[in-house]
N, C-alpha and C positions, 0 to 999 in steps of 0.2 A: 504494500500500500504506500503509496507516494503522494497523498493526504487523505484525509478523510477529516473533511470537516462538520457543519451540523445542515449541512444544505447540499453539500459536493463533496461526492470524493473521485480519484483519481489513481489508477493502477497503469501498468504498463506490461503488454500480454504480447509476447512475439515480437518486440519492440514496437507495439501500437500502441499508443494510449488510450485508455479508455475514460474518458469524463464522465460522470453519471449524477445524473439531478436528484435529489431523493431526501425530500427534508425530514428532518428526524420529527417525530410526532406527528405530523401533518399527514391529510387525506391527497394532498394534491399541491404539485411545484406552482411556485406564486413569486414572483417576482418581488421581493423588499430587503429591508436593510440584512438581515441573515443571510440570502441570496445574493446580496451583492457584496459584502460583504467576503464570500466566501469567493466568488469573479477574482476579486482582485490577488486573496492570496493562491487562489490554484491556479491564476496564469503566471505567476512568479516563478511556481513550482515547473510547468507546463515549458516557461523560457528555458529553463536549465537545463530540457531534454533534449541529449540528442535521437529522436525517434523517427520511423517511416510515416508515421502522421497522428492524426487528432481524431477521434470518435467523441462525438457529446451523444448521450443517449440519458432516457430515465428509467429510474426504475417502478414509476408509480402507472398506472391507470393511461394518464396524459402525461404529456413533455412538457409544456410550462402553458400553466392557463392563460400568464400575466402578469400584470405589475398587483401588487396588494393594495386595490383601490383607500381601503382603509392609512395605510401607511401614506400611497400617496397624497391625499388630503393635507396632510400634515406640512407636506413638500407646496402645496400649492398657497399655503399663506407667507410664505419665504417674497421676500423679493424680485422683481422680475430680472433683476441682479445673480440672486441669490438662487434662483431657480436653475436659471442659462447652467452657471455651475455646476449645480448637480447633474443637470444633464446631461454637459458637456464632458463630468466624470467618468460618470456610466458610462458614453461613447467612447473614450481614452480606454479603460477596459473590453469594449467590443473590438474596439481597432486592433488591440493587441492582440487577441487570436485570430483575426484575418491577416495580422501580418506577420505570422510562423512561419518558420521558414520550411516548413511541411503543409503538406495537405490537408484539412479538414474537412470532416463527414457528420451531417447532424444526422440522429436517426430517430424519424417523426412517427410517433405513436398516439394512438390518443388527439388531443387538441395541443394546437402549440395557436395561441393568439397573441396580438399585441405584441409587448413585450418579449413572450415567449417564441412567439418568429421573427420579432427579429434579432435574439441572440442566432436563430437557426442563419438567418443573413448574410453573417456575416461568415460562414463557413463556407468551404469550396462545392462544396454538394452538398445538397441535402434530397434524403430518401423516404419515402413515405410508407406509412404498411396501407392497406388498400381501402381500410375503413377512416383512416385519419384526416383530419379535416383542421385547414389553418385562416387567419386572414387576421387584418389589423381594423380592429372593432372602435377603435379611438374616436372617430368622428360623431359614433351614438352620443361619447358623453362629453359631447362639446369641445373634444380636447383633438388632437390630431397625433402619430406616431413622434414619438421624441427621443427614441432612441437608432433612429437611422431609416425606419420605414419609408421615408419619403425620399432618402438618397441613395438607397440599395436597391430596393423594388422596383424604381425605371430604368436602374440602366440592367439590372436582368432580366424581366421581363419586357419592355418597351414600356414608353410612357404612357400610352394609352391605356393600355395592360394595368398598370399600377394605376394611375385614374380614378379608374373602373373600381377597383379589390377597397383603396384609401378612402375613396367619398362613398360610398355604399359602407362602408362596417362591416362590409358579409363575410360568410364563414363559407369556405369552397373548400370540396370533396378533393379526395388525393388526385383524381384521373383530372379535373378542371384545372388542378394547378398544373400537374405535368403539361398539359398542353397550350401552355400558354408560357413555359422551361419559367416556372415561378421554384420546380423542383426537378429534377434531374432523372429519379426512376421510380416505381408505383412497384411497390413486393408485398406477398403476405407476409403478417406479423413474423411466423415461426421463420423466415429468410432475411428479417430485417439486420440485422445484426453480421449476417454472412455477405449480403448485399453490400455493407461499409466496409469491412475490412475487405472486400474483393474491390472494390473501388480504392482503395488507398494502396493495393497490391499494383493495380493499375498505371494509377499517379507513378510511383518508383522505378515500373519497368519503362515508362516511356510512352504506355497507352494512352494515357491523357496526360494534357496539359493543363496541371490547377492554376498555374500563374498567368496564362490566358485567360482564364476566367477571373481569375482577381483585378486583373488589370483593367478590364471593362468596370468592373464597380468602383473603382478606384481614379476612374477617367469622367471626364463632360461626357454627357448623352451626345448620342453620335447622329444629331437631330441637324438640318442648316438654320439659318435664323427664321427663313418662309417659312421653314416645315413645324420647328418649333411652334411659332406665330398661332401657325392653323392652326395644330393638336390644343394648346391652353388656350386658347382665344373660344373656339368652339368648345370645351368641355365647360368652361367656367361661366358662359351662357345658360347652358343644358342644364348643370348643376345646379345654379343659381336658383332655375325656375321649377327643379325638382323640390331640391331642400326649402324654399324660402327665404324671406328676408330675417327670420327669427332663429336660424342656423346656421352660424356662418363658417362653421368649423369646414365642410366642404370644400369649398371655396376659397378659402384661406390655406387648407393643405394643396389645392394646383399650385397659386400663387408662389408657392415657397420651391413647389418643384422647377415652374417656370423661371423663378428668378435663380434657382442654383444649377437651371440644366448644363451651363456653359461654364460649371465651377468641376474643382477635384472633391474628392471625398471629404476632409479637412474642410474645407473652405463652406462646403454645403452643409455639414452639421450645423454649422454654427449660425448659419440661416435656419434651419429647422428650430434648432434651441430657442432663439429671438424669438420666434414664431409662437411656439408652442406656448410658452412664460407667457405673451398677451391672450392666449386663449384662456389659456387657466383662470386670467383672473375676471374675467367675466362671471356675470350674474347666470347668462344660459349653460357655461358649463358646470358651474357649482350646482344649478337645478339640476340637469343631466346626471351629473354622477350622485346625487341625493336619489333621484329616482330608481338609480343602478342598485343605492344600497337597499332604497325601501325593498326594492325587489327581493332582493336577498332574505331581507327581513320575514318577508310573505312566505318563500319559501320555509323557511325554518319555523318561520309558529305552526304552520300548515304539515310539515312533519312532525311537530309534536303531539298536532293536532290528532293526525292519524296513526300516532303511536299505539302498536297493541291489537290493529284492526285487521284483520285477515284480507287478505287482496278479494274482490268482487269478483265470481266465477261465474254468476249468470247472473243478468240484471230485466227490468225489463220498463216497459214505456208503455202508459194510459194515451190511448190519443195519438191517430199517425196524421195530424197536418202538418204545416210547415216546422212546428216547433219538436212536434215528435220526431215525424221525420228527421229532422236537424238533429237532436241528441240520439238517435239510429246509429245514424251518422257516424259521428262521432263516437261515440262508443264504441261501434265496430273499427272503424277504420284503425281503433289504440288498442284490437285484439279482444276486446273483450265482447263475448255472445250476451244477446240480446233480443227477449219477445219486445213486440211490436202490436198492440191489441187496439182494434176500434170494435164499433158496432155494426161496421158495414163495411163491403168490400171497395166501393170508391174510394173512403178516408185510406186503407191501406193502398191501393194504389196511387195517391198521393203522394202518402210517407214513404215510402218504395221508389216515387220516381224523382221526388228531391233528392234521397239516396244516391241515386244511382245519377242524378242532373251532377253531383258534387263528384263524385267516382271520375264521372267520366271529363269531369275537367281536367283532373288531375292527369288521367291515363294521356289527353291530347296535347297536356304541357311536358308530359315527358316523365311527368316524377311518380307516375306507377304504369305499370306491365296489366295486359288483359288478366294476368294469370293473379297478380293481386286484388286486382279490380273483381276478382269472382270470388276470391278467398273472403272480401270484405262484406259484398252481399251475401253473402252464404253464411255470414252472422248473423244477421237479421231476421228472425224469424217474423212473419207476419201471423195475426190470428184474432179471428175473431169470440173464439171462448178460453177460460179460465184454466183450460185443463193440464197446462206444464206449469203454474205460476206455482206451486205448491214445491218448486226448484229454485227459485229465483231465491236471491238473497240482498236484492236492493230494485225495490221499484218507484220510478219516477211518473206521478200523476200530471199528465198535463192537456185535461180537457181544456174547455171553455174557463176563461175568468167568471166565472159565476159562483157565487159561496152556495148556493142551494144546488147546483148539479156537483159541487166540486162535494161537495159532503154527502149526496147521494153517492157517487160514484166509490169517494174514499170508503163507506161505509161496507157496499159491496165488497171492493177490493178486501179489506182488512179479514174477511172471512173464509179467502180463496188462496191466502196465501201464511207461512209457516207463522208459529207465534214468536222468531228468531228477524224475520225479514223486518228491514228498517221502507218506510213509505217517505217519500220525499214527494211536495207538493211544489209543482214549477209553476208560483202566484208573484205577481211585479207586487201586487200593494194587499191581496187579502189576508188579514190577522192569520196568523201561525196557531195560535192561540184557539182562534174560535173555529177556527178546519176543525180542531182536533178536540174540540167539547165532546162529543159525542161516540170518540173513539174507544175500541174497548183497551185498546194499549195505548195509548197518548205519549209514551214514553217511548217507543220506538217510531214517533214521528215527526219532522223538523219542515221546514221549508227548502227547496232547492230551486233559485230562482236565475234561468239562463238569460240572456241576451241575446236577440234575433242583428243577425246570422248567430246561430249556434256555433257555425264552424270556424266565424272571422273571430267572436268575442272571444278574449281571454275570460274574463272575470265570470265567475260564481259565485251568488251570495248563498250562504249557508245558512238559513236564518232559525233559531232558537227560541221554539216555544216554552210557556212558563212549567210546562211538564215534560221537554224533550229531556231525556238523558245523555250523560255524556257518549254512551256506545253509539247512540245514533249519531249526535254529531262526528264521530269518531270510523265512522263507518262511511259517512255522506262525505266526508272530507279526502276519504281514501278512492272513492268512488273518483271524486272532481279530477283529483290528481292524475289516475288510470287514464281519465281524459284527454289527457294536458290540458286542464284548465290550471287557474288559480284564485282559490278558495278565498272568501274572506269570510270568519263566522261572526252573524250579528245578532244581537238581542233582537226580538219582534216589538215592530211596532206597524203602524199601517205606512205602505212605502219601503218599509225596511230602512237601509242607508240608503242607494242612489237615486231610488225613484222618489222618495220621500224633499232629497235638496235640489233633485231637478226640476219641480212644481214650481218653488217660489222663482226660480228663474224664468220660467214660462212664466208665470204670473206678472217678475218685470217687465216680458215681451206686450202680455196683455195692457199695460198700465200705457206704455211706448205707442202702443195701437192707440188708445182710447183720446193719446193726446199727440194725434197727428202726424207721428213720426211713421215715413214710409218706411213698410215691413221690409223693401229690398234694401234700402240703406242699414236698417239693423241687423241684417245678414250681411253685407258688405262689413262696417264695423267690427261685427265681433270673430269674422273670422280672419281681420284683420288683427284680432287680440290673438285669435291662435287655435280658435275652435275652428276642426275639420268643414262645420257647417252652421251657418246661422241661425237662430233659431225655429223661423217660419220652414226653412229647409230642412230644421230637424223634426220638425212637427208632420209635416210632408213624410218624412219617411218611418215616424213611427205611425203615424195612420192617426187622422182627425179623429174619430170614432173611437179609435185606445187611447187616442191623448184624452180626451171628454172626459170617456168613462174614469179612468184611474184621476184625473183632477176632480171628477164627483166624490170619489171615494177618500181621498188625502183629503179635499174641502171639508169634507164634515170631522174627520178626526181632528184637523186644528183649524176649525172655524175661525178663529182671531186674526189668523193671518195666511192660511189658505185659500178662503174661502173669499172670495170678490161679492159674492151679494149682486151681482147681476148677468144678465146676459155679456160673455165674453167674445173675442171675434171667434174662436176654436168653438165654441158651441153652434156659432153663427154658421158658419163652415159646415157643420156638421147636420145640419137643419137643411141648408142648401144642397146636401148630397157630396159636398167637395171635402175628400178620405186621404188624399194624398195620392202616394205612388200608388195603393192598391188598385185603385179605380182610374189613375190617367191625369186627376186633376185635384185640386188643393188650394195654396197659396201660388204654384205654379203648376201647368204643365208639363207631362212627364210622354213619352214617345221614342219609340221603339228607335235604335242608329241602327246604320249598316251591321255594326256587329253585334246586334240582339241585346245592347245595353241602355237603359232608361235615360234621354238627353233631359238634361232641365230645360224648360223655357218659361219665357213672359206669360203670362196669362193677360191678356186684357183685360177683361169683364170684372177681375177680382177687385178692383177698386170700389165698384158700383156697392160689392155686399162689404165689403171694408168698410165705408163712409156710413155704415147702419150702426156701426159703434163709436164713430170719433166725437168726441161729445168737446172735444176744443184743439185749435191747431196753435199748438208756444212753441218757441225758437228752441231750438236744444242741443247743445256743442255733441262731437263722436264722446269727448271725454264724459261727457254725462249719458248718454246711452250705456258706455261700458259702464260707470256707476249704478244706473239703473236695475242692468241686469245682475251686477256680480254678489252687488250689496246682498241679495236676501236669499243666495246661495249661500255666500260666509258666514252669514247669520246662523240659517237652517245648518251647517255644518258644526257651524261651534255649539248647539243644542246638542247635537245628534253625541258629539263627543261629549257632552254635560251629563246628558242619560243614560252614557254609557252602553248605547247602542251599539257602538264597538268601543277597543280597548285604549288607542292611540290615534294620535293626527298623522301616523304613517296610514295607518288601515283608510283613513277617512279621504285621503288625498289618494291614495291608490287607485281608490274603488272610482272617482270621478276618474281619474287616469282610464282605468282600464275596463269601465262599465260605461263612459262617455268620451272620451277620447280626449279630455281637458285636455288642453295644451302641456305639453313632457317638459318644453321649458321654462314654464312658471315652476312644473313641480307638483300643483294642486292648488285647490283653493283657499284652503289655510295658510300655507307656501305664500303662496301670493298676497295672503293679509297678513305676515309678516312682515315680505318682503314692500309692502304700502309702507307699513308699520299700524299696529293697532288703535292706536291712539287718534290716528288722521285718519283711518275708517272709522271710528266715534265720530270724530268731528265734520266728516262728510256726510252720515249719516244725518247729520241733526238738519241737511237742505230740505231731505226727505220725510220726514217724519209724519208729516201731515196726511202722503201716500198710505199710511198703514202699518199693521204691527210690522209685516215683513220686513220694514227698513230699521226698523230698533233693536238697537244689541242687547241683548239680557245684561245682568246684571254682572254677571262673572265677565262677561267679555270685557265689559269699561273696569272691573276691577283690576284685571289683569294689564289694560291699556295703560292704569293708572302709574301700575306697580311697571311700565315698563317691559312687560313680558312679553315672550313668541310663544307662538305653539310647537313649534319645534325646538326647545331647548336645546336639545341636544344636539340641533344640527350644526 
């Protein structure tokens, strides 16, 4: 052994060296101060040798996930000074194992991201095993590669090539990098290891040449200034109006590559460093890598959650329309078997042909085979009686929102299947609570509330009647997972969490109506703040008719300030026949494009039943629309965490993340009334007050303003 230290150790086997990533205690290599730390003394070790070359490999699961988002946080309140340096450290120890005077072979197992490819970068080859998969993820969290991604990746790859992998974040399969020479050869795992040392037997006899390949990374992009021009000039358009103006981490990593395509290796880090240090300290990438962690966070109470729970071997679904079908879906396609039960054979030929609508997309984009495409439906059982359910071990109800069919049906069901089997009820806003009055086991049953697409939405609420048991939640949460969903568990109330704080924001929408403000300007505006869609466009796609219904239902649970007390334009809408996308038309027109997807347009005539609610038309700045609307979300949010409906303002900013798509670089709506500050949301509040309870803070909230506080402490 020629080190072993608490992160790397290093041996030397036929005079090859072997490096090996392997942090003592740890489930998985992560790039922080132990790992680099441990860089610097085993290339000291590594300079002393004289050997036929360099093997890095690991010994865990993956090759290096990354940098340890956590540690680097700590890095990002440093000086933009003080950052460059650390940076520009780490890359002083990268440089030094590409400039060995031996060959080097990284050997890719697992995930190598970030961080972790581009220590592989800097190596003369790198080999992959067939299921491994790398890319530099940095632009998600605001930040961009700072450890040489953006000056090693174009000139082995081409700059296009790099581009592509830098501004996307994405994660590419072993065979997509090989063919784009991002890696050198694609082996099964059990050959990985014979594949490097046969490559470095190579390098010695004369077969290849590593210093040819170093030299290209170690030179200007071999681009002219026209061609240059074109490649960054056209990506950074393209980009531009992919990412938006509220991400600029994209755009910012071409920039860096354009300005050092015509530099040497040295000379180009130190543009990347500069770069990187003004991303960091931006507000979008601190929201960014805040949402990476909540992420994280979600993950692990949600393994706690399902600690203990036997994995789900056969499940089954009340109701094949689009929402059954959609958790069919789902379900099967993450392997697990699944009844499928209506009353009629049409409903299952619905739920059946959304199945198989979703199947066969996937099959025509490439990322499944006919032969999986059958394996998936041939989970699905459809059926119209009772007679396997006495198998199933987790069933999801998801008739009509109706409390008297949903309690008839539950009631049946509860008789037809084992006294072990947990029922989950998929209800947007009906009490948990009062489903289950009448149940004869009340304790194996909870809420499971999806999000239409089923297939697109992450989030699940898991919601917690005053009699569900922890097994059931414990079971439902293992379920979500089987999914790949991710679970968030809530107290019951009507709405739950997200539907519960997205009323009072329709509600602003309503208020905006009533005093003139044109509906497309307030969809303009706010998704100018960062929402996917505005709100008239989001009401359109959750359907006039569900929006109604569920605002009847949240209105009378918190009459004070749900409930408007009059004819609204959404009820008005809905009286007219105008449902949204379901039926064609809404707030706007919806119509079939060449390629079978729903175009927005104008609607004319919608003004005429608009002006049947505007009861006055006042002047009113974008910056007060966005007050209008956000105000009586961060209200409804700071209750929701008051009552303890969930546990944390991670859970509560999440669920709007990933149950509405709130914008990733505020963070969340709490996030964002931080980031106002509290105290100046008190005092904007008090324009509105006369609007209604919705705009007044409870009491805890100005307490907290008073005292100075966030909701996020700890961020």
């Amino acid at each position: 052994m020629l080190f072993d230290g608490k992160a790397i150790s290093l041996t030397n086997q036929d005079n090859i060296l072997h490096m090996t990533f392997d942090i003592k205690d740890a489930s998985a290599n992560v790039i922080g101060a132990t790992m680099m730390e441990d860089l610097k003394s085993v290339l000291e070790v590594v300079k002393s040798q004289k050997a036929d070359g360099l093997i890095m490999k690991s010994n865990k699961p993956h090759f290096i996930f990354g940098a340890d988002i956590t540690e680097f946080l700590q890095h990002f309140k440093k000086t933009n000074e003080e950052l460059e340096n650390w940076l520009l450290e780490m890359n002083t120890i990268l440089n030094g194992f590409e400039d060995l005077p031996f060959p080097t072979v990284s050997l890719i197992n697992g995930f190598a991201l970030g961080g972790g490819l581009e220590v592989c970068l800097t190596t003369d080859y790198r080999i992959c095993e067939s299921k491994a998969k790398i890319g530099l993820p940095e632009t998600k969290l605001g930040i961009m590669p700072g450890w040489g991604g953006t000056v090693r990746l174009p000139r082995i790859t081409g700059a296009d090539h790099a581009i592509e992998w830098i501004t996307s974040g994405k994660q590419y399969k072993a065979d997509a990098a090989l063919k784009i020479g991002a890696i050198d050869a694609v082996v099964e795992m059990d050959d990985l290891l014979e594949a490097g040392i046969s490559t470095i037997k190579k390098c010695a006899n004369g077969e290849l040449n590593f210093q040819a390949k170093r030299e290209v990374k170690n030179s200007p992009l071999t681009l002219s200034q026209i061609e240059a021009a074109m490649t960054f000039e056209t990506a950074k358009g393209f980009v531009a109006g992919v990412a938006g103006p509220n991400y600029p981490a994209p755009v910012s990593a071409i920039k860096v590559m354009q300005q050092s395509a015509g530099m040497n290796r040295d000379e180009a880090l130190k543009v990347e460093a500069k770069t990187f240090a003004k991303l960091a300290k931006t507000e979008v990438a601190q929201n960014l890598v805040s949402v990476f962690l909540s992420d994280q966070y979600l993950k692990k109470v949600s393994k706690k959650y399902a600690k203990g729970a036997d994995k789900v071997q056969m499940s089954a679904v009340l109701g094949a329309g689009i929402m059954g079908g959609g958790i069919a879906y789902q379900t099967a396609s993450k392997g697990t078997p699944i009844l499928m039960k209506d009353i009629n054979n049409e409903a299952l030929e619905l739920g059946m042909t959304e199945a198989s609508k979703l199947l066969g997309k996937l099959e025509k984009r490439g990322r499944i085979n006919a032969a999986k495409m059958a394996k998936t439906i041939s989970m699905i059982t459809p059926t119209l009686s009772y007679g396997d359910f006495n198998n199933v071990d987790m069933v999801v109800e998801a008739v009509v929102e109706n409390i008297k069919i949903k309690k008839s049906v539950l009631a049946e069901l509860e008789d037809k299947v084992s006294e072990d089997t947990i029922i989950a009820s998929n209800t947007s806003t009906i009490d948990i609570s009062d489903l289950a009055a009448d149940l004869k086991r009340p304790e194996n049953f909870c809420g499971m509330h999806f999000f239409n697409p089923v297939h697109r939405m992450p989030l699940v609420e898991i919601i917690r009647g005053k009699n569900t048991s922890e097994k059931a939640i414990s079971k439902t949460v293992q379920y979500a997972l089987q999914m790949g969903k991710t679970p968030i568990v809530v107290n019951d109330c009507p709405g739950f969490l997200v539907n519960r704080v997205l009323f009072p924001y329709f509600n602003g929408f309503n208020l905006l109506i009533e005093d003139g403000v044109d509906y497309k300007r307030i969809d303009k505006v706010m998704e100018k703040f960062g929402w996917p869609m505005g709100p008239a466009y989001l009401m359109d796609v959750v359907g006039i008719d569900t929006g109604e219904h569920a605002a009847t239902i949240i209105g009378n649970a918190f009459p004070d300030r749900m409930k408007l007390g009059r004819d609204t334009i959404v009820e008005v809408m809905h009286k007219e026949n105008r449902l949204g996308q379901k039926n064609g038309i809404g707030f706007y027109k919806y119509e079939l494009d060449r390629k079978g997807k729903l175009k927005k347009t104008i609607s004319e005539d919608v003004d005429a039943i608009i002006s049947k609610v505007v009861k006055r038309n006042i002047e009113i700045t974008d910056e007060q629309i966005i007050e209008r609307m956000m105000l009586p979300m961060i209200f409804e949010c700071a209750r929701c965490l008051e009552e303890k409906i969930v546990e944390t303002p991670i859970e509560v900013d999440m669920g709007l993340l990933l149950g509405l798509g709130f914008p990733p670089f505020r963070s969340g709506a709490l996030k964002y009334a931080d980031s106002v500050g509290l105290q100046n949301i008190v005092d904007i509040s008090a324009k509105y007050s006369e609007l209604g309870a919705m705009y007044r803070p409870t009491e805890n909230f100005v307490q907290m303003a008073s005292n100075n506080e966030t909701f996020h402490r700890r961020a």
